[in-house]
C-alpha positions, 0 to 999 in steps of 0.5 A: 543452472544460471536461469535456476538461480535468476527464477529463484533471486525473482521469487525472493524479490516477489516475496520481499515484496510482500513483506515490505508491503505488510510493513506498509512500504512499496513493495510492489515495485519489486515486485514489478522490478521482478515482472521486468527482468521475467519479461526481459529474460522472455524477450517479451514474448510472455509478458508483452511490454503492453502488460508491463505498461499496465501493471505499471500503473497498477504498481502506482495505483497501489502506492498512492492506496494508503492516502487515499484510503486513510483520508477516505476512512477518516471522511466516512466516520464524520471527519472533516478535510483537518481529520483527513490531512491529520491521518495522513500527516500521522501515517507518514510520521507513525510508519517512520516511528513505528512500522505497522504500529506506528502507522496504525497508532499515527493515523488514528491519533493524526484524524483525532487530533485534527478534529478535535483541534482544528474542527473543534469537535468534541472528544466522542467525533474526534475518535469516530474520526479516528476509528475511520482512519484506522478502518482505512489503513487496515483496508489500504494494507489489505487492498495492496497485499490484495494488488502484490499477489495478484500481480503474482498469480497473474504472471505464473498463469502467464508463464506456467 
C-alpha cells in the first residue's frame, strides 16, 4: 500500500513538472527530483546513477533553453546583442509580471525596445526583432515540454 502511495506523490510531481514548465518555471527538476526517489526506491538497479548523472545535465540543458532560445530567436530576424539582451531582460521581467503572457509580451517588447533604442533602428526592424524572440520562447517551451516528457517516457520504459 506504502509503495502505491510513493508511485502516485512520483507521478503528481512528474506532472507538477510539466505544468510549471508550461508556465515557463523549471519544472523539470521535479521531475528529476521524482526520477531520484524512483532510483532510490530500486536501489539503483533500473536507473543506474550513470542515467541520473545524464539526465542531470539534460535537466540543466533544458534550464538554461529559455535564454538562449530568446536571444538566438531575436539574433535570427536581424537583431543585434541590445535585441538579444533586451528580450532576455523582458522574459525574466514579463514571466515575474505575467506568467506566460508576460513572458511572451516581456520578450517581444525587451528585443524591440533594445533595437530601437540602443541599435537605433527604425520601427519596422526593431519589431523583426521582436517577432524573433517571440518565435524563440514559444520554440523554448516547446523544446522543454519536448525534454520533461521525454525524460518521462524514458524512465516508464525502463521500469515497465
Amino acid at each position: 500500500m506504502v509503495d502505491i502511495l510513493i508511485y502516485v506523490f512520483l507521478c503528481i510531481l512528474a506532472i507538477g513538472g510539466i505544468i510549471l514548465t508550461l508556465l515557463s518555471f523549471p519544472g523539470v527538476w521535479l521531475i528529476y527530483i521524482a526520477i531520484v526517489i524512483l532510483a532510490f526506491l530500486g536501489d539503483f538497479l533500473i536507473i543506474t546513477p550513470v542515467i541520473l548523472i545524464i539526465l542531470f545535465f539534460l535537466s540543466l540543458l533544458s534550464t538554461f533553453i529559455d535564454n538562449i532560445t530568446v536571444a538566438l530567436g531575436a539574433k535570427s530576424l536581424g537583431g543585434s546583442k541590445y535585441g538579444a539582451i533586451g528580450a532576455v531582460i523582458g522574459l525574466m521581467l514579463g514571466s515575474i509580471m505575467g506568467g506566460i503572457a508576460g513572458m511572451l509580451i516581456g520578450s517581444f517588447l525587451g528585443a524591440s525596445l533594445g533595437e530601437y533604442l540602443f541599435s537605433k533602428k527604425d520601427a519596422h526592424n526593431s519589431l523583426k526583432a521582436g517577432l524573433g524572440s517571440f518565435i524563440g520562447i514559444v520554440t523554448s517551451i516547446v523544446l522543454k515540454i519536448g525534454v520533461c516528457i521525454g525524460m518521462i517516457i524514458y524512465i516508464l520504459t525502463l521500469i515497465i
